[in-house]
C-alpha positions in Angstrom: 97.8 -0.3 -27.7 99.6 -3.3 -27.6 102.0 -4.0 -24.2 105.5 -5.4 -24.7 106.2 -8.0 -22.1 108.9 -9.9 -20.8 108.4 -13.3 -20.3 106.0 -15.1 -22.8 102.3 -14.6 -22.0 100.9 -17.6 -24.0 102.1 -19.8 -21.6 100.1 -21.2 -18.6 102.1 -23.6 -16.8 99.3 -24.4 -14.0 97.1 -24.9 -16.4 99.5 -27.4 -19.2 100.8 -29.1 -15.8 97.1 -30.4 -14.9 96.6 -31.3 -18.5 99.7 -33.8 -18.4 99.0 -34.4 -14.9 95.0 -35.7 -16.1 96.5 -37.0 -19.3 98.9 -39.6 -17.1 95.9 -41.4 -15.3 97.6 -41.3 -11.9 96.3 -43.9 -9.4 95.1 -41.6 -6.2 95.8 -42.8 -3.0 95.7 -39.2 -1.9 93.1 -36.5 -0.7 90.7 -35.5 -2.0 88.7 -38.0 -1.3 86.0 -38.3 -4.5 89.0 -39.6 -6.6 89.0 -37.5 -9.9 84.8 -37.8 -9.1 84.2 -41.1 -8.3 83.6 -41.5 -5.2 80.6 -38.5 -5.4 78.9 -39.4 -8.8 76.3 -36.4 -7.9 78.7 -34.3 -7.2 80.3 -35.0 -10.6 77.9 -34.7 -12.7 76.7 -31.4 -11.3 80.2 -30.0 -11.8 81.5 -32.4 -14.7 84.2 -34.9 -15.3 86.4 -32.2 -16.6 86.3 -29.9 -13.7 87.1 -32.5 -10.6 89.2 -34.6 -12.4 91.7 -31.9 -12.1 90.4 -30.9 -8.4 93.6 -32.3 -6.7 96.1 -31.9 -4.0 99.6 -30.3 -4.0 102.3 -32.6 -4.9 105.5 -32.5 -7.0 104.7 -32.0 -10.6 102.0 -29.6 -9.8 104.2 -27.6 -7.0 102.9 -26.0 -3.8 100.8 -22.8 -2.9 102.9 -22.2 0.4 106.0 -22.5 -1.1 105.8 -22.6 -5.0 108.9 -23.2 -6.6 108.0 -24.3 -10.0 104.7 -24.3 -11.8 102.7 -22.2 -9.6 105.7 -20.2 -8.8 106.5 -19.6 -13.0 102.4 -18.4 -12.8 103.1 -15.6 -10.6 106.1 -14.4 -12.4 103.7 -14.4 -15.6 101.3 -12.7 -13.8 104.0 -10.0 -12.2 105.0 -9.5 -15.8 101.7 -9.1 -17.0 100.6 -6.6 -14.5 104.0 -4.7 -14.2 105.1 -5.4 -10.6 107.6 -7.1 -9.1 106.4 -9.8 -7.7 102.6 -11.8 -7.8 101.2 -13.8 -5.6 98.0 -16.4 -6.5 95.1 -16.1 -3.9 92.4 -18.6 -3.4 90.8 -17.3 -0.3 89.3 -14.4 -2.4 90.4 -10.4 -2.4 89.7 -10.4 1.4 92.2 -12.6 1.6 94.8 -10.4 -0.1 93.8 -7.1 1.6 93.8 -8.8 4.8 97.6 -10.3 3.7 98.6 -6.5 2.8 97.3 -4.4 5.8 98.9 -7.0 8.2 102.3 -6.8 6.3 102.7 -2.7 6.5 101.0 -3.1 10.0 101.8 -4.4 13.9 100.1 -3.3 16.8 99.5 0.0 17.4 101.2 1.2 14.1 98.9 3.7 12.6 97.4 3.4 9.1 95.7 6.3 6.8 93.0 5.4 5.0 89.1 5.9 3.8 86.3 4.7 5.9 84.5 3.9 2.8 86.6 0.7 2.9 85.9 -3.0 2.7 85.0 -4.6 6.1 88.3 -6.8 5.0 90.6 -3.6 5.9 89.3 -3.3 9.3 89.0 -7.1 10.0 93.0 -6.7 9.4 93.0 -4.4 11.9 91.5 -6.5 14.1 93.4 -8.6 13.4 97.0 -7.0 14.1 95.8 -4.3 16.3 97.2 -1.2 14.2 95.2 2.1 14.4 92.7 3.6 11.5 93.5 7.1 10.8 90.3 8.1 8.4 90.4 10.2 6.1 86.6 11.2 5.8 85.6 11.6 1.9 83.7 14.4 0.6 80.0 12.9 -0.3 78.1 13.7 -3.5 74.9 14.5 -1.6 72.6 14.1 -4.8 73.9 10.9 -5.6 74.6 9.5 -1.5 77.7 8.2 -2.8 81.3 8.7 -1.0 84.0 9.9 -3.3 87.8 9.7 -3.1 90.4 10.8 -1.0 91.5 14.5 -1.6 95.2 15.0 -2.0 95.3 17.6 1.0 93.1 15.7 3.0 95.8 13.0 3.1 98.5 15.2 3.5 96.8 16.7 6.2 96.4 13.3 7.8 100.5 12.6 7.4 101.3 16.0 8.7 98.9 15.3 11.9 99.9 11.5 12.3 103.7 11.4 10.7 104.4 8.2 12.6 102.0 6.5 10.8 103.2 3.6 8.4 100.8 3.0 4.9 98.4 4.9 3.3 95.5 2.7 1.8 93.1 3.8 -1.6 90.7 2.3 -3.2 91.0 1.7 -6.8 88.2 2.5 -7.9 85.1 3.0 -5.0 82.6 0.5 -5.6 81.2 3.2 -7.5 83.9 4.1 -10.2 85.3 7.1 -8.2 89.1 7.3 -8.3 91.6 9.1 -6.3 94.6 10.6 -7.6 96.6 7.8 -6.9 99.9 9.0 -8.3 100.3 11.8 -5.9 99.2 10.0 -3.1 102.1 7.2 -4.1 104.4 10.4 -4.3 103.7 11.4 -1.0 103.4 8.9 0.6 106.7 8.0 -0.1 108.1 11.4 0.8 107.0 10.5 4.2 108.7 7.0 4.3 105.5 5.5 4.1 103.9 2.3 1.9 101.1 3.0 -0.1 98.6 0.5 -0.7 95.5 -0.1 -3.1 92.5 -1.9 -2.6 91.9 -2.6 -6.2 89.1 -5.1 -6.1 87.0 -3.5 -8.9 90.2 -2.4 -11.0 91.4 -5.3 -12.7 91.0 -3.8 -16.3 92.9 -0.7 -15.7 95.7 -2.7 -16.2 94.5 -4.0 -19.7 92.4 -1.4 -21.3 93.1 1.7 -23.2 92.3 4.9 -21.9 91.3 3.9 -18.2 92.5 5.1 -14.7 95.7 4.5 -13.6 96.7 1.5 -12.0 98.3 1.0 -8.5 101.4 -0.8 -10.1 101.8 2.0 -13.0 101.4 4.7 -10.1 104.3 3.6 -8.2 102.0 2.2 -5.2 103.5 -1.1 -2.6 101.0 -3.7 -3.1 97.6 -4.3 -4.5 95.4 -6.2 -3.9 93.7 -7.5 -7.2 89.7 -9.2 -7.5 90.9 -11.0 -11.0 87.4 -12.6 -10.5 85.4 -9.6 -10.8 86.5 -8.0 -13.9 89.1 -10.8 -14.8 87.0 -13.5 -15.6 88.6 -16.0 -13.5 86.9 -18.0 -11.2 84.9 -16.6 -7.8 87.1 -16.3 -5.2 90.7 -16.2 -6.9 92.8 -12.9 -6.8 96.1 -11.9 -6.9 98.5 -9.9 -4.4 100.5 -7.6 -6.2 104.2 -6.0 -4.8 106.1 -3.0 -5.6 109.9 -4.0 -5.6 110.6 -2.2 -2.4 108.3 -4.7 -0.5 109.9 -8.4 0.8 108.2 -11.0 -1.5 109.2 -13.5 2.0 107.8 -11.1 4.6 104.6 -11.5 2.2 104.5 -14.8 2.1 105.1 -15.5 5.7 102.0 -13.0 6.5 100.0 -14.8 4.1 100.4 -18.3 5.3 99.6 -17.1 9.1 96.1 -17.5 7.9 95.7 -19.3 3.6 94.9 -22.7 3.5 97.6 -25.0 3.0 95.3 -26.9 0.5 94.8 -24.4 -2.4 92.3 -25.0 -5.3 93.5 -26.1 -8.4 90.8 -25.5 -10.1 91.2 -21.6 -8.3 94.9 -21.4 -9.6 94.3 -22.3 -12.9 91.4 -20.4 -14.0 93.9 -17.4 -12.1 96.5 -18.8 -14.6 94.4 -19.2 -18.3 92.2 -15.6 -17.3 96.1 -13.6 -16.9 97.0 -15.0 -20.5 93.7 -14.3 -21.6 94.2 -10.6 -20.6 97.4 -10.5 -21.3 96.8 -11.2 -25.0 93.5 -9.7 -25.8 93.1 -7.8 -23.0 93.2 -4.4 -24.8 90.7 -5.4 -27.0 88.1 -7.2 -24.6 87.7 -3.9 -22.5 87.6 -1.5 -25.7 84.0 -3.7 -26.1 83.3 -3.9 -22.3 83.3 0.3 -22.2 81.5 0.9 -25.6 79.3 -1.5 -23.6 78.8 0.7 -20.8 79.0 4.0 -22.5 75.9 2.6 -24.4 74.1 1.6 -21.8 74.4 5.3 -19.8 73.4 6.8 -22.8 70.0 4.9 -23.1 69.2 4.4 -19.6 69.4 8.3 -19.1 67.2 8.6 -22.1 64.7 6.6 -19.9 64.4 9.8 -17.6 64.2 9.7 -14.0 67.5 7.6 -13.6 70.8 9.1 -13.8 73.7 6.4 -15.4 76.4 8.4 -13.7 80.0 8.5 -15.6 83.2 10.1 -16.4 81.2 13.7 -16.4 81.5 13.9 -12.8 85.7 14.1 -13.0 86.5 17.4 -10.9 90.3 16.3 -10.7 90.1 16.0 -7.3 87.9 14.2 -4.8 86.5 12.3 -8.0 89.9 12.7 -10.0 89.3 9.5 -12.0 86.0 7.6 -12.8 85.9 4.2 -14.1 84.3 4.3 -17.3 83.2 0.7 -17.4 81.3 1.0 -14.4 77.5 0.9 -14.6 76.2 2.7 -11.6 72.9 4.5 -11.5 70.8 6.4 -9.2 67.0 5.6 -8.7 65.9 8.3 -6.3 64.5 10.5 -8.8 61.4 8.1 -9.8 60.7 7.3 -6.3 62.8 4.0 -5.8 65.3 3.4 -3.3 68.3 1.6 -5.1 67.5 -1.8 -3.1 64.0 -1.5 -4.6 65.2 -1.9 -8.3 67.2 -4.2 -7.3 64.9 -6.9 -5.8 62.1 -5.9 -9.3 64.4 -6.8 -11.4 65.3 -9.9 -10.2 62.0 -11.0 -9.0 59.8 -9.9 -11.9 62.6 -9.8 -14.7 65.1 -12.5 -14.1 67.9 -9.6 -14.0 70.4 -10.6 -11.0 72.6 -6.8 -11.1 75.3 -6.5 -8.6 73.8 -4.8 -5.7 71.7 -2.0 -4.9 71.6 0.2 -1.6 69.0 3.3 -0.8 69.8 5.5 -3.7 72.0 3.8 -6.4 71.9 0.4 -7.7 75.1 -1.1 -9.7 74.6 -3.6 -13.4 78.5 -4.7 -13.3 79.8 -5.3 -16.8 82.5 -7.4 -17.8 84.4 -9.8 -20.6 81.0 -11.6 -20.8 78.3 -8.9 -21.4 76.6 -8.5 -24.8 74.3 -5.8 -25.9 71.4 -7.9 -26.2 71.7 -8.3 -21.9 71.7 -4.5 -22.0 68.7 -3.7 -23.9 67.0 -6.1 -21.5 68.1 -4.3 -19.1 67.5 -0.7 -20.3 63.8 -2.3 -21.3 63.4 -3.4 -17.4 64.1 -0.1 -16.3 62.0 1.8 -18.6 59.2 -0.5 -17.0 59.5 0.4 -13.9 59.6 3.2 -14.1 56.4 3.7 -15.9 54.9 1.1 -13.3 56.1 2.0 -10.4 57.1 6.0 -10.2 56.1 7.6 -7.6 57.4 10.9 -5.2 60.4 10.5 -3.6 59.7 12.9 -0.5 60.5 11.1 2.9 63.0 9.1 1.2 66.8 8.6 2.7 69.5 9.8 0.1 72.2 9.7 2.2 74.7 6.6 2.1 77.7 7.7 3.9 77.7 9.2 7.7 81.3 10.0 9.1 82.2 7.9 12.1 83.2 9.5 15.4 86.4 6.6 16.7 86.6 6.2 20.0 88.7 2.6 20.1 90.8 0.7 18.0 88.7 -1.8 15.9 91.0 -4.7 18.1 90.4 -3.0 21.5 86.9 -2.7 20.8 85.9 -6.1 19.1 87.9 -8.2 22.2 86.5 -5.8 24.8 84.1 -6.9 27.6 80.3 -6.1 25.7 76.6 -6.2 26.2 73.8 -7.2 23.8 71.2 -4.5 24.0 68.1 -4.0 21.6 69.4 -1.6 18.8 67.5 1.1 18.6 68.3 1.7 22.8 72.3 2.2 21.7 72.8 5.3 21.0 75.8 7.1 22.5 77.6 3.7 23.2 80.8 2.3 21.4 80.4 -0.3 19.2 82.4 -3.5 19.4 80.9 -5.3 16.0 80.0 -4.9 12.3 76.7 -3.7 10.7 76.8 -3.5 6.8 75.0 -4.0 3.7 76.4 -6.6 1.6 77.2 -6.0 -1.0 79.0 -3.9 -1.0 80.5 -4.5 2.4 81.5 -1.0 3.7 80.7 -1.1 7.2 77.8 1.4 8.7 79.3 0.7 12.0 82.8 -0.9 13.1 84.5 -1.9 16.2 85.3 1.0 18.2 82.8 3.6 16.6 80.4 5.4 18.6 76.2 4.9 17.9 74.1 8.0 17.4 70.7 8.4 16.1 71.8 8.9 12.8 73.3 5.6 12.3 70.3 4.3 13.9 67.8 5.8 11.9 69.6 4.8 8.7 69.9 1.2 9.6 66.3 0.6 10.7 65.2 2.3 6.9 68.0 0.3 5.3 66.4 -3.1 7.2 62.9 -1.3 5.9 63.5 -1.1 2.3 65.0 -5.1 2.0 68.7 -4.2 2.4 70.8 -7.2 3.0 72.0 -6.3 6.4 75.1 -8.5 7.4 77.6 -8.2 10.2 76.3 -8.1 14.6 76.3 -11.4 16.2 72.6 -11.7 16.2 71.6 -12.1 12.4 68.0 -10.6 12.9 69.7 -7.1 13.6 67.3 -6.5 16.5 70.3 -6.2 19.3 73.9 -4.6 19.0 76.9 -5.7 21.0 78.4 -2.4 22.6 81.2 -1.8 25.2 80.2 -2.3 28.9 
């Protein structure tokens, strides 16, 4: 299906103004200071003369992140066009950055926000940040598979009808999983109640290029997006964009955002944000038509395997899962025995097979514009292995990846609040005033402001057993917890 733009999406002015810039032979008495490489000949020939030859400051012909008014600022209207909103904004400071940037535009202190605590630790470090006041919206969980799910329609309406003060509603789209909300009626309501809506879509770039995929925040009518063009994108780690709805102040923005971007944005960030929106924009259609047949192949033999279960679109009950991202790759490992985590760290140590993450019952092969079938049978052959190597009962095992928080404090309150360190496992019943998480994917087992119980405990010390990548409390060996005095 091909999409009718505006503006004209070969173009890539960040891009074609390095070119001329490198093509000019500038002298640099400027920063940085390796000098187009030079001055760090290990450095450049690790990364190539290409690459930091065009790894250079702001100045006139190349315009300015904090105040673009010509190249970089014809970029964002090329990337607003290609994603349908009103206005773009280029992020170098990844998609933390730009969910950060949107919570603490809709939010001040003590402003209420609705939203998921199956978020990002990047949501609640905004509310940290600003002070504003989570009101969760507990999702059902799938208790086969461990995994959250999405917001139901009335459970949000039910959180606007008990909080009607409050002044966004945030969604992810999609979970880390593939699990969408309906986003469409959320917008809808949201907007009923005078209320922003905003989307966390770090793992939904493609549903604004491919056929026949969820809905994106910009089509469903939502404020601002937030939009990991690195994941799915194919630009380079730690460049996004931050999408607006016309109804949000593109200066407000922009103010919020400079409170805390660096004033010396990456080139080499911008561009590759600049070259991987034309790409899409062009052949985007096409490159995640092969991406899903990608994945769709891949569920079909990996559940021919047996044991594993390569969940997908069959689990749509057009409501708590009322979408499902059928790109995703995301498959549970209980059933032969294996926490997630533990097919994880096999196929990386014993089959050079880096996948995305894996946690106690689920593990997550991410597929994008750069995946091939031949990667896939290698992995489909790696899990058929262990399987027949290492199968074994799963009774005793956790399945269980989601336990609703009881809030006692505000995440700020809690986090700035006078604290003791105290050995983990003796914390039960107290608030805490820091993070605990697996990373990835980052969604907090704790937070600021939460109350410990033996649940959480117990989870975190088999999480620590079975080689999670715990990330988060103050002290990096997990064995004390700060907590309120």
């Amino acid at each position: 299906m091909a999409t009718t733009y505006k503006l004209n999406q070969n173009n890539a002015p960040i891009y074609e103004a390095l070119e001329q810039f490198r093509n000019r032979r500038v002298v640099p008495f400027d920063v940085p200071g390796h000098k187009r490489g030079r001055g760090n000949p290990e450095l450049t020939e690790f990364l190539g003369q290409q690459c930091v030859s065009v790894d250079v400051n702001s100045m006139k012909p190349l315009d300015n992140l904090c105040h673009p008014i010509s190249v970089i600022r014809e970029a964002e209207m090329l990337a607003a066009d290609a994603f349908g909103a009103a206005h773009a904004i280029l992020m170098v400071g990844g998609t933390t950055s730009a969910v950060q940037s949107m919570v603490l535009t809709a939010c001040k202190r003590g402003d209420e926000i609705i939203l998921p605590r199956n978020v990002h630790r990047s949501v609640i470090n905004a509310l940290v940040l600003c002070g504003a006041i989570p009101v969760y919206v507990n999702p059902e969980v799938d208790h086969k598979l461990g995994i959250s799910l999405g917001m139901k329609l009335e459970q949000v309406e039910k959180a606007i009808k008990e909080h009607p003060n409050a002044v966004a509603v945030l969604v992810n789209n999609p979970t880390y999983y593939g699990i969408c909300s309906d986003l469409k009626s959320i917008v809808e309501l949201a907007h009923k109640h005078n209320m922003l809506c905003l989307a966390d879509e770090a793992h939904g770039t493609h549903f604004y290029f491919g056929n026949n995929l969820p809905i994106s925040a910009m089509a469903a009518g939502a404020d601002m997006a937030s939009v990991s063009m690195h994941k799915s994108g194919g630009s380079l780690t730690q460049s996004s964009f931050l999408l607006a709805g016309p109804n949000v102040n593109e200066g407000y923005v922009r103010q919020i955002i400079n409170l805390t971007q660096t004033t010396s944005g990456s080139y080499l960030l911008m561009s590759s944000l600049d070259i991987s929106r034309r790409n899409l924009a062009l052949k985007g259609d096409k490159i995640f038509d092969h991406v899903r047949n990608i994945a769709e192949y891949a569920r079909n033999e990996i559940n021919l395997i047996g044991g594993y279960y390569a969940y997908g679109p069959e689990l749509i009950n057009g409501d708590s899962i009322y979408d499902f991202d059928p790109i995703k790759l995301s498959i549970y490992t209980l059933d032969i025995g294996l926490a997630g985590i533990e097919v994880y760290d096999m196929l990386r140590d014993d089959y050079d097979i880096q996948i995305e993450f894996g946690d106690i019952g689920n593990i997550l092969a991410y597929l994008s514009t750069g995946d091939r079938i031949q990667e896939v049978e290698r992995l489909v052959s790696a899990l058929s292995e262990i399987r027949r190597q290492h199968q074994h009962d799963k009774t005793g095992m956790l399945s269980q990846e989601y336990i609703p928080p009881q809030v006692v404090k505000s995440p700020q309150e809690a986090f700035y609040a006078d604290k003791i360190s105290l050995p983990i496992m003796e914390t039960a019943g107290k608030v805490c005033s820091e993070f605990v998480m697996c990373y990835p994917p980052g969604i907090p087992i704790l937070a600021p402001g939460e109350m410990i119980t033996e649940d959480i405990l117990q989870y975190i010390k088999y999480a620590k057993e079975k080689g999670c990548s715990m990330t988060g409390p103050e002290d990096s060996e997990i064995e004390y917890l700060n907590v309120l005095k």
